[in-house]
DRENTORKOL-3810 file (N, C-alpha, C; in nm, 4 decimals):
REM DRENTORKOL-3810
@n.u->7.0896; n.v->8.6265; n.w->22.9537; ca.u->7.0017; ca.v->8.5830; ca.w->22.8477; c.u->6.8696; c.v->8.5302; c.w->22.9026
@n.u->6.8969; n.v->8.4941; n.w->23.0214; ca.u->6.7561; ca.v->8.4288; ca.w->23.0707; c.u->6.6864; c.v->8.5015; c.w->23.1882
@n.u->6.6839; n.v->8.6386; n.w->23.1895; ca.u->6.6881; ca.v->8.7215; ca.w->23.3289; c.u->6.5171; c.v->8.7830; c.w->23.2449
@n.u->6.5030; n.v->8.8949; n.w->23.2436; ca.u->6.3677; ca.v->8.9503; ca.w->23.2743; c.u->6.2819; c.v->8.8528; c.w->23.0844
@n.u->6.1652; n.v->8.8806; n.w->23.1517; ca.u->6.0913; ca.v->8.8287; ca.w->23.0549; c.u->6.0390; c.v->8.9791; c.w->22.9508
@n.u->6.0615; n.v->9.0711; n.w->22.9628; ca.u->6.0611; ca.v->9.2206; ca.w->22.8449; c.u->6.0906; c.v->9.1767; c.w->22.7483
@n.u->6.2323; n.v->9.0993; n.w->22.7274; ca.u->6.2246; ca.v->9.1061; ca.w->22.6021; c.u->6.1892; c.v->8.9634; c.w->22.4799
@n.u->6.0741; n.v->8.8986; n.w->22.6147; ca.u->6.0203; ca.v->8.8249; ca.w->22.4602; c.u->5.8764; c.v->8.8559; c.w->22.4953
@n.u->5.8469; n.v->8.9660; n.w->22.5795; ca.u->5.7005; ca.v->8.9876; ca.w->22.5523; c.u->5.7236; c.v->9.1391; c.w->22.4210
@n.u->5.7950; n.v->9.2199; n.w->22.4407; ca.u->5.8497; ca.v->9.2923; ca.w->22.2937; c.u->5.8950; c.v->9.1863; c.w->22.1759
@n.u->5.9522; n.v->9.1081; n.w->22.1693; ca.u->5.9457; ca.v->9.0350; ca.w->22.0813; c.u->5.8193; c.v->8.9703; c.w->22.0307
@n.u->5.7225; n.v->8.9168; n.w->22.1180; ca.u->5.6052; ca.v->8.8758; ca.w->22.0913; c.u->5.5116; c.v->9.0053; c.w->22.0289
@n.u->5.5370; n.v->9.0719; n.w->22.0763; ca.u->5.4648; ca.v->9.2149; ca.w->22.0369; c.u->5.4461; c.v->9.2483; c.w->21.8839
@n.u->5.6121; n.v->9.2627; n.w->21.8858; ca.u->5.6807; ca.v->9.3061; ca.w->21.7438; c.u->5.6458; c.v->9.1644; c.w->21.6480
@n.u->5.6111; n.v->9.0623; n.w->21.6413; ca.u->5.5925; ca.v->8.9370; ca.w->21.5601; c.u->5.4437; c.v->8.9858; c.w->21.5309
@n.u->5.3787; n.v->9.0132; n.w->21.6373; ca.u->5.2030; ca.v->9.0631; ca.w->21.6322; c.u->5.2394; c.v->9.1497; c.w->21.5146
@n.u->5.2531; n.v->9.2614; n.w->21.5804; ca.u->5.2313; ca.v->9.3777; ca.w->21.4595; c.u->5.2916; c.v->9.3959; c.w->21.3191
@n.u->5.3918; n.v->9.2972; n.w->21.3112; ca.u->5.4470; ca.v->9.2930; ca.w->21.1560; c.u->5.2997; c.v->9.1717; c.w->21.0818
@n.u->5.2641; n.v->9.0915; n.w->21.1870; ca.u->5.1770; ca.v->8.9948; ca.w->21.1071; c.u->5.0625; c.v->9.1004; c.w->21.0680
@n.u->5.0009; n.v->9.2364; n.w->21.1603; ca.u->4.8841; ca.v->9.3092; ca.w->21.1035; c.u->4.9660; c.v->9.3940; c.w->20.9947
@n.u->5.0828; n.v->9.4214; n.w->20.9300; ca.u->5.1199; ca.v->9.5136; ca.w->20.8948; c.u->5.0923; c.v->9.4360; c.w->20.7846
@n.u->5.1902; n.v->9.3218; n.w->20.7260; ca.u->5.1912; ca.v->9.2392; ca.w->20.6350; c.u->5.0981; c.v->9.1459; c.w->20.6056
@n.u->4.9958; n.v->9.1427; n.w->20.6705; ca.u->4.8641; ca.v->9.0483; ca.w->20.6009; c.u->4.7412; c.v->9.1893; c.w->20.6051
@n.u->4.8227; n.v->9.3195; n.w->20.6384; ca.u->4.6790; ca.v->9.4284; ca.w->20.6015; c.u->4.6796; c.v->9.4117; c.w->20.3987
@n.u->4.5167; n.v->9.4534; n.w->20.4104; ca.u->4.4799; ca.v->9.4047; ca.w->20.2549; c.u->4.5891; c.v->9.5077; c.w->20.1837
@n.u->4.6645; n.v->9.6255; n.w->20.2305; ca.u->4.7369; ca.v->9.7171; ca.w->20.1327; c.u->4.8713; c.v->9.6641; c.w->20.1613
@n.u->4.9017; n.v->9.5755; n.w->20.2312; ca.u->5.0119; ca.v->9.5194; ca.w->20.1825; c.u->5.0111; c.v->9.3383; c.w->20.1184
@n.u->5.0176; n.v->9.2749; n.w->20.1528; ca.u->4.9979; ca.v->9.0984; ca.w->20.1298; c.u->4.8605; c.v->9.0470; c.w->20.1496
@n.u->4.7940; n.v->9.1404; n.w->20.1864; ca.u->4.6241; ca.v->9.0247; ca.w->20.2712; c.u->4.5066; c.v->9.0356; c.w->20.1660
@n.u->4.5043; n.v->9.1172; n.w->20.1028; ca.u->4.4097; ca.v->9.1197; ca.w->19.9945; c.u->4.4413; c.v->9.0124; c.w->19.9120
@n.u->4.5993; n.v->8.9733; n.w->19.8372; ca.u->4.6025; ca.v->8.8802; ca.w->19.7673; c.u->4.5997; c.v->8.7305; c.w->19.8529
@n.u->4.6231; n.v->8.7201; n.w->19.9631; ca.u->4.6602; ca.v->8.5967; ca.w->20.0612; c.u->4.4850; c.v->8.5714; c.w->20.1157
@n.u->4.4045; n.v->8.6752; n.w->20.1223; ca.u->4.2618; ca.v->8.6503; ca.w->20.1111; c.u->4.2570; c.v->8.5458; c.w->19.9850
@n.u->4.2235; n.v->8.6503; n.w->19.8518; ca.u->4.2157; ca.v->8.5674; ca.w->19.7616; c.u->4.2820; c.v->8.3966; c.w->19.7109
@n.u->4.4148; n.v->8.4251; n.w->19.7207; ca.u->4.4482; ca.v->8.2792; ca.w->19.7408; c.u->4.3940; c.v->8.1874; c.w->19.8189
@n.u->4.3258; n.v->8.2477; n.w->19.9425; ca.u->4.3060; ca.v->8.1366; ca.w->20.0499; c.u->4.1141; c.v->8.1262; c.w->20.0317
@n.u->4.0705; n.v->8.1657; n.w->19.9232; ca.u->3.9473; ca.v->8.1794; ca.w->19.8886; c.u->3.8672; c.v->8.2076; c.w->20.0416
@n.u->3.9469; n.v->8.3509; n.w->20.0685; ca.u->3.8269; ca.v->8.3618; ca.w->20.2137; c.u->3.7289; c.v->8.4682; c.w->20.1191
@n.u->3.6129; n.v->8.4173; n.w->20.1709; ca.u->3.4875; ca.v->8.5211; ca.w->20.1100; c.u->3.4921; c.v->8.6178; c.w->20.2048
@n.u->3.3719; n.v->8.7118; n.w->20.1517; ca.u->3.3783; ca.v->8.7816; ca.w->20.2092; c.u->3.2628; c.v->8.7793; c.w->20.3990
@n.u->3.2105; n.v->8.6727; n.w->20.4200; ca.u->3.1419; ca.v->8.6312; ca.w->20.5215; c.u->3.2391; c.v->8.5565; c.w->20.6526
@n.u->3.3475; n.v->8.4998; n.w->20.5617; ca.u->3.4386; ca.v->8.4443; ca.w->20.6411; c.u->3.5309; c.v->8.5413; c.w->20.6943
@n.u->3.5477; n.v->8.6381; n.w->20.6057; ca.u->3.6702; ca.v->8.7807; ca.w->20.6739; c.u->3.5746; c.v->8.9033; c.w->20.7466
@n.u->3.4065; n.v->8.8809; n.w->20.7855; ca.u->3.3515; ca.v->8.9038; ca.w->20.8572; c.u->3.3016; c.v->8.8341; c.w->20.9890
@n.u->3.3020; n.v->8.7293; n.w->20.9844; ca.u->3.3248; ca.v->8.6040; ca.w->21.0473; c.u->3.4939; c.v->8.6369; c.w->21.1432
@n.u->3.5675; n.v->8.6538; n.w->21.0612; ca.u->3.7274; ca.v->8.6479; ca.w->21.1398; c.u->3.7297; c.v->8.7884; c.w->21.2345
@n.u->3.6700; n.v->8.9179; n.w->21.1324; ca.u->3.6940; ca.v->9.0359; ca.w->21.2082; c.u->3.6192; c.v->9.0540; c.w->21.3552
@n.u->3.4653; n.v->8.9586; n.w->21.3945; ca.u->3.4078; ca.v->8.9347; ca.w->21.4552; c.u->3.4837; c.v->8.8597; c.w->21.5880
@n.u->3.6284; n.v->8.7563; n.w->21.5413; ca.u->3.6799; ca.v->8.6972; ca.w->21.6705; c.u->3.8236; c.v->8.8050; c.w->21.6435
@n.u->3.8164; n.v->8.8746; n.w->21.5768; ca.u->3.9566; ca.v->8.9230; ca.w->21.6230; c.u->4.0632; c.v->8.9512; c.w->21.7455
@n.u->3.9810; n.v->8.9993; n.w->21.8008; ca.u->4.0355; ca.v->9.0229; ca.w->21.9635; c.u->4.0620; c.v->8.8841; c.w->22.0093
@n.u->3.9982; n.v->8.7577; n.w->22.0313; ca.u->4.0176; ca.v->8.6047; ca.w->22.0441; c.u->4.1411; c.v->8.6109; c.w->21.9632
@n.u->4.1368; n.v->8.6035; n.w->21.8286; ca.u->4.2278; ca.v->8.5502; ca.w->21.7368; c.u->4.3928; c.v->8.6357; c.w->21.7801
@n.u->4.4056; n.v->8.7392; n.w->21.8075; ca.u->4.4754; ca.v->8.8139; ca.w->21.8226; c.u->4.5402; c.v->8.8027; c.w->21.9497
@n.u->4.4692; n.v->8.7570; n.w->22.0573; ca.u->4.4934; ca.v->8.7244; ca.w->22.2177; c.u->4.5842; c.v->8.5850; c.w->22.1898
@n.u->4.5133; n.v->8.4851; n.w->22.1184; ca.u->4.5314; ca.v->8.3561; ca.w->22.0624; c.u->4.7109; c.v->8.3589; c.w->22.0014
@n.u->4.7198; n.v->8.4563; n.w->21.8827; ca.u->4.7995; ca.v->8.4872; ca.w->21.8081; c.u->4.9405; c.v->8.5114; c.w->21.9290
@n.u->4.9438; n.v->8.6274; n.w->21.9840; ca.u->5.0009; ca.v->8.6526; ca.w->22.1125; c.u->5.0755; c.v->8.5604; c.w->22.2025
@n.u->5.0005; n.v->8.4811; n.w->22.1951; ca.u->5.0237; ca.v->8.3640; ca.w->22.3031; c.u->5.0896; c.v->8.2827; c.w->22.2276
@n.u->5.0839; n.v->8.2512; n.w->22.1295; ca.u->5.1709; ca.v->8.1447; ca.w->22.0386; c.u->5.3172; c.v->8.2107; c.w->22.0021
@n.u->5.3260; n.v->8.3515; n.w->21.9712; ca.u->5.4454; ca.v->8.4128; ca.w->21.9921; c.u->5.5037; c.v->8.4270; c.w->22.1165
@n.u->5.4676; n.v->8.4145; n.w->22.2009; ca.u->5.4994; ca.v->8.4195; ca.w->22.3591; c.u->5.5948; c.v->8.3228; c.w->22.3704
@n.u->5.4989; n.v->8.1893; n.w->22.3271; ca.u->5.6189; ca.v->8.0595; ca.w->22.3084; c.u->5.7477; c.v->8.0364; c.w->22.2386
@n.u->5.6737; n.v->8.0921; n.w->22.0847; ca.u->5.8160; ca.v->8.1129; ca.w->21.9719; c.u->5.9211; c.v->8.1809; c.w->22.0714
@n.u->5.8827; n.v->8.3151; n.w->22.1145; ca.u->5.9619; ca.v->8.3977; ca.w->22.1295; c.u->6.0648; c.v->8.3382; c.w->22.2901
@n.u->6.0274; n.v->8.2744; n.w->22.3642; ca.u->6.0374; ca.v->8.2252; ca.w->22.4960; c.u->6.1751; c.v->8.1243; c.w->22.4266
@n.u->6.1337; n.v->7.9809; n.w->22.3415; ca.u->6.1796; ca.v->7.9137; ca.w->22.2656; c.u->6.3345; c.v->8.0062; c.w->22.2055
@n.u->6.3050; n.v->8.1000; n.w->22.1362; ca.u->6.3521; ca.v->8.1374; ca.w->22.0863; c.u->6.5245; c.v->8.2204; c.w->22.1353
@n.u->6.4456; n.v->8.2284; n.w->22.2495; ca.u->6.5868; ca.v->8.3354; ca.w->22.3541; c.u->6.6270; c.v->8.1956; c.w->22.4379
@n.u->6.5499; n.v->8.0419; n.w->22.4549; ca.u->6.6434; ca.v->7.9812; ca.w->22.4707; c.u->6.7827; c.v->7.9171; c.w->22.3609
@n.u->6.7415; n.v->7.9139; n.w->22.2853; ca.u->6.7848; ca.v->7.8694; ca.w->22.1470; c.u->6.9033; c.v->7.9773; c.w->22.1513
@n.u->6.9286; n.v->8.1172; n.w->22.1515; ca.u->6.9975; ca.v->8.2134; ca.w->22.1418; c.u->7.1029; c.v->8.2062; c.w->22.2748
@n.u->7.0265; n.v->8.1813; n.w->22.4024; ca.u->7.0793; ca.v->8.1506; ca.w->22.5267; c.u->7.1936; c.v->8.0820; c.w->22.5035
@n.u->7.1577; n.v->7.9525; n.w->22.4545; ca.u->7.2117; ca.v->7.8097; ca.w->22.4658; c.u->7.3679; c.v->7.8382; c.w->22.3279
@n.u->7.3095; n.v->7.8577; n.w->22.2405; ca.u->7.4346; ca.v->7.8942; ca.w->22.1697; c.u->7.5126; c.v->7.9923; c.w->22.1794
@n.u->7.5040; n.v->8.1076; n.w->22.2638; ca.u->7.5395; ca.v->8.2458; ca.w->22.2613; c.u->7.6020; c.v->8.3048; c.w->22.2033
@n.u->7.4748; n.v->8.3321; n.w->22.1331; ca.u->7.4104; ca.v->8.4660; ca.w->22.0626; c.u->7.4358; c.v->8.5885; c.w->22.1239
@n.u->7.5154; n.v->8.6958; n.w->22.1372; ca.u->7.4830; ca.v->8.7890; ca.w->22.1658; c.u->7.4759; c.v->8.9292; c.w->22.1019
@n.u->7.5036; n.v->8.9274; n.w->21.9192; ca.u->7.5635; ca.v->9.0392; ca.w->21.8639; c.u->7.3786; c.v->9.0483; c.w->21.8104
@n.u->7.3608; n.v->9.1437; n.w->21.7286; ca.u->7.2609; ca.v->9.1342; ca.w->21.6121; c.u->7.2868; c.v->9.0821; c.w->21.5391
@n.u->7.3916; n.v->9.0877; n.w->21.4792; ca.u->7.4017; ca.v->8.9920; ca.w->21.3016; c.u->7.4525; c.v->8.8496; c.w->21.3686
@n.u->7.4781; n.v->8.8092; n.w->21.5073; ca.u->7.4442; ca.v->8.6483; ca.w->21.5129; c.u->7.3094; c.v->8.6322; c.w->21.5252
@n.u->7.2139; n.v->8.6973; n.w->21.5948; ca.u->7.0596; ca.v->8.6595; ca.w->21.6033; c.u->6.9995; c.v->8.6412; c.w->21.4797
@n.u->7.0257; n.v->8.7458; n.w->21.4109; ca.u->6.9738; ca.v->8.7661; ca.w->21.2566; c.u->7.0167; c.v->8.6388; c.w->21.2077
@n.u->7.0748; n.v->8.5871; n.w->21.1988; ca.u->7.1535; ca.v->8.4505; ca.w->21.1273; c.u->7.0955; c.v->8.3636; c.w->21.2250
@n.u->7.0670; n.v->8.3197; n.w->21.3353; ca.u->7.0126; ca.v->8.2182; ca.w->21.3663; c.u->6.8765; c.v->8.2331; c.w->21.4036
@n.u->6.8184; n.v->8.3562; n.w->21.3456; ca.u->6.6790; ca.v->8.3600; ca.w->21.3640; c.u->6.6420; c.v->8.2765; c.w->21.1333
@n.u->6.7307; n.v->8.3732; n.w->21.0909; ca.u->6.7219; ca.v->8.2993; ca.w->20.9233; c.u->6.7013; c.v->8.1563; c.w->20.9341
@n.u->6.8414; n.v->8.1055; n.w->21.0237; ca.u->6.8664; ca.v->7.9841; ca.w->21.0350; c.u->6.7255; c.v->7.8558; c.w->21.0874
@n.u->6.6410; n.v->7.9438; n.w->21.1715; ca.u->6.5615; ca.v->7.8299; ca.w->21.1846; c.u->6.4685; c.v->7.9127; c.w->21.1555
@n.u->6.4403; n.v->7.9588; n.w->21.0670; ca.u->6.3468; ca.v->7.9828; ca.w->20.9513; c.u->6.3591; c.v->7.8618; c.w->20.8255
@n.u->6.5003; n.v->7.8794; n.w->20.8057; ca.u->6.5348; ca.v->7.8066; ca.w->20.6762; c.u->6.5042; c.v->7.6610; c.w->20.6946
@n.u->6.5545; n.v->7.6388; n.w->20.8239; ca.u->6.5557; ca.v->7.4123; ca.w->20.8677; c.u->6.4124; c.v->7.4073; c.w->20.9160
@n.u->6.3511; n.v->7.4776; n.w->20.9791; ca.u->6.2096; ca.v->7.4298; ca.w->21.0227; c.u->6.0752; c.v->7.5163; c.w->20.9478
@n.u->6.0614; n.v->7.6333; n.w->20.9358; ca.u->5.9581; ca.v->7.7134; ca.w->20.8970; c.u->5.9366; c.v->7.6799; c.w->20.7380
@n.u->6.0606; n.v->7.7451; n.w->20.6412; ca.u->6.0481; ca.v->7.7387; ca.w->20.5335; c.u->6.0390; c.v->7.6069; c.w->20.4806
@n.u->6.1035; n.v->7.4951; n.w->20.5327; ca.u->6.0707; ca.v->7.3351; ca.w->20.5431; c.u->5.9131; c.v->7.3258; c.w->20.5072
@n.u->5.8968; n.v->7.3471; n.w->20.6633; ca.u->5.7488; ca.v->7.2894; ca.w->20.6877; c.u->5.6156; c.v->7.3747; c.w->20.6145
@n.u->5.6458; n.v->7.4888; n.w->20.5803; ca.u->5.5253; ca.v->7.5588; ca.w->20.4933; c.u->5.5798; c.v->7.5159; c.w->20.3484
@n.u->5.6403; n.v->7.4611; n.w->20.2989; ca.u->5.6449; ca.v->7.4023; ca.w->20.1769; c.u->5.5859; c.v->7.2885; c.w->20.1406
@n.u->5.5207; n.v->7.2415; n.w->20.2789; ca.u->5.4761; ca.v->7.1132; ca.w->20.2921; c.u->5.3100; c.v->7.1374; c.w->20.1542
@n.u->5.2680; n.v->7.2556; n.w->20.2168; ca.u->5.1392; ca.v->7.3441; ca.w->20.2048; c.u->5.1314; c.v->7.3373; c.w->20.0112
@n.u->5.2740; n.v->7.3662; n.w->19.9454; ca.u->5.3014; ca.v->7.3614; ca.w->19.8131; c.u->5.2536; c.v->7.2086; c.w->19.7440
@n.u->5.3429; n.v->7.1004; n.w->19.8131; ca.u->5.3484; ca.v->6.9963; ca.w->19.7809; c.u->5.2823; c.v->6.9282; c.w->19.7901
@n.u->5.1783; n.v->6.8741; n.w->19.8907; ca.u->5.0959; ca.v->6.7963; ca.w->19.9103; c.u->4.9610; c.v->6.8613; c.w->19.9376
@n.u->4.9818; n.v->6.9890; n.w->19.9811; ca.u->4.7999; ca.v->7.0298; ca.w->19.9702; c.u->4.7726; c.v->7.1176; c.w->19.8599
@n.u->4.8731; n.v->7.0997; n.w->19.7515; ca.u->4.8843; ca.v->7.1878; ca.w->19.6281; c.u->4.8032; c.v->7.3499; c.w->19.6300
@n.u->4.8755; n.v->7.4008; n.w->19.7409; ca.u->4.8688; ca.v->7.5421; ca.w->19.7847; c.u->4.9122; c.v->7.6420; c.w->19.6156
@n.u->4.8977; n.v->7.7418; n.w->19.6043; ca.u->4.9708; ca.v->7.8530; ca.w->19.5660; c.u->5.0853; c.v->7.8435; c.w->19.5860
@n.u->5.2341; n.v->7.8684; n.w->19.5221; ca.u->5.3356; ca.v->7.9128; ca.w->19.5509; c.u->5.3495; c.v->8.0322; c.w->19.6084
@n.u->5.2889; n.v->8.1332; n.w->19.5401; ca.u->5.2820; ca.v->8.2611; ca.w->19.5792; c.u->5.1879; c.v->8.2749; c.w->19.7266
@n.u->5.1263; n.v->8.1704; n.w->19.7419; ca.u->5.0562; ca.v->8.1871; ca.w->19.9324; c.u->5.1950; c.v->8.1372; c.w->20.0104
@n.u->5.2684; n.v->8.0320; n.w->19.9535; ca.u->5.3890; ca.v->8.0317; ca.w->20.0234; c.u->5.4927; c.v->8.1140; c.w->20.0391
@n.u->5.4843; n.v->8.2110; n.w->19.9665; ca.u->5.6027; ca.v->8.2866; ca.w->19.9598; c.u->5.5440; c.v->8.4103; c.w->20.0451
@n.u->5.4043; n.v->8.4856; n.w->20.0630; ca.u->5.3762; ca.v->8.5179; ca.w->20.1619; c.u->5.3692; c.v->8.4521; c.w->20.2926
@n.u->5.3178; n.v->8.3576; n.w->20.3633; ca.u->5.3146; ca.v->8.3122; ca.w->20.4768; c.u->5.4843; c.v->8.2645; c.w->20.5187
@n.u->5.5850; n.v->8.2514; n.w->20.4532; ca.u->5.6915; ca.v->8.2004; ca.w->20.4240; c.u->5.7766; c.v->8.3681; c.w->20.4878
@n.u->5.7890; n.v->8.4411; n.w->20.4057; ca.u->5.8005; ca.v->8.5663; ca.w->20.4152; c.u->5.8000; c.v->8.6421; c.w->20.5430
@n.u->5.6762; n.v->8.6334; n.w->20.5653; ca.u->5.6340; ca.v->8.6966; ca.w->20.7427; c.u->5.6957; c.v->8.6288; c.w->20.7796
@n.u->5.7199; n.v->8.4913; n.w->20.8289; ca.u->5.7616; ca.v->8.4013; ca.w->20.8716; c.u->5.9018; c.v->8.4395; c.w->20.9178
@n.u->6.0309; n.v->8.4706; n.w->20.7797; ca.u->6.1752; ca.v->8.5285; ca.w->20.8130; c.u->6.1687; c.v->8.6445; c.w->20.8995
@n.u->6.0709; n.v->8.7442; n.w->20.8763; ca.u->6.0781; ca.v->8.8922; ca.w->20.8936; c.u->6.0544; c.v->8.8712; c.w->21.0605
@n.u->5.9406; n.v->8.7770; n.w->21.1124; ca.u->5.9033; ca.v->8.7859; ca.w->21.2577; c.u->6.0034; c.v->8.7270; c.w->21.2723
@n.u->6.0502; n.v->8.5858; n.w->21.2316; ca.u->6.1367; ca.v->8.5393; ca.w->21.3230; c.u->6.2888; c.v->8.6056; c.w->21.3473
@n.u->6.3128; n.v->8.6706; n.w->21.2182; ca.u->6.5094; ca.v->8.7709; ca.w->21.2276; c.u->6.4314; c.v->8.8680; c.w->21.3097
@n.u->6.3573; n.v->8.9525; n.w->21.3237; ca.u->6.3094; ca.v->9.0802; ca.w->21.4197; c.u->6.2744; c.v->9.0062; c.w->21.5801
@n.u->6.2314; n.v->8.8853; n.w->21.6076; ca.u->6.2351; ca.v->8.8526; ca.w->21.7718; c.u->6.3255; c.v->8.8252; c.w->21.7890
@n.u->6.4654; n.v->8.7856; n.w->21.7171; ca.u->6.6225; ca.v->8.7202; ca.w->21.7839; c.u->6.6607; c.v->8.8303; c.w->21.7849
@n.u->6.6302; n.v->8.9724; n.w->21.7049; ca.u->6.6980; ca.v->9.0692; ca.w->21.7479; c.u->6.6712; c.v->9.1648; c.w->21.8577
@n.u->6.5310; n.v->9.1249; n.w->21.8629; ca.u->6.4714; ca.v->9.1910; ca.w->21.9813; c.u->6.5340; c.v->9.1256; c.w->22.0778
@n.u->6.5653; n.v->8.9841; n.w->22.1312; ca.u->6.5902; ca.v->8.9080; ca.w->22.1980; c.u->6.7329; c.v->8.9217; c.w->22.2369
@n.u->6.8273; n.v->8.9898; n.w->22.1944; ca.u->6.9553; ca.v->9.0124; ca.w->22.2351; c.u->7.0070; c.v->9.1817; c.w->22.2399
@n.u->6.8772; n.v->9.2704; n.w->22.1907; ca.u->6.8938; ca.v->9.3952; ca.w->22.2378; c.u->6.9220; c.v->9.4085; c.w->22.4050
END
């Protein structure tokens, strides 16, 4: 479980590209724009650091994903449908927790939570499974 580092830089990978898949404007990002009142200077503004933001992005999954195969390590994890369940699992006690915060006190959208919430399950059940392939 703790031998080559492949599979949480594929895991980090695979978290990247579901976040461009699912915040592209033809799937979730057009409305998660609008909710998040980005104009249109600011999503020219963002496309301008993308490569930063994206390098940035990378690196923070690096950690999740690092985190993540210890977490799997430590309990052993080794099937898919245990990863899948303890990738849900700390989706459910920490992620979905803490972006609800976004509902309640910074009186977000529900529906921005249920996107950012969303990606959230999908990256995190797809790196525990990457993580024990």
């Amino acid at each position: 479980m703790y031998g080559s580092i492949w599979p949480i830089v594929a895991a980090a990978i695979a978290a990247t590209l579901i976040g461009y898949v699912w915040y592209h404007p033809q799937v979730f990002g057009a409305r998660w724009m609008r909710l998040n009142a980005v104009t249109p200077e600011r999503a020219e503004l963002g496309a301008s650091r993308r490569h930063a933001y994206t390098a940035l992005g990378l690196v923070a999954n690096l950690v999740i994903a690092t985190i993540l195969r210890m977490f799997l390590g430590e309990s052993g994890m080794t099937s898919v449908a245990e990863a899948a369940r303890i990738g849900f699992f700390i989706w459910v006690g920490f992620v979905a927790t803490i972006l609800l915060g976004t509902v309640l006190w910074e009186h977000r959208p529900f529906s921005l939570y249920l996107i950012n919430a969303g990606y959230w399950l999908l990256a995190l059940t797809s790196m525990a499974i990457i993580l024990v392939l």
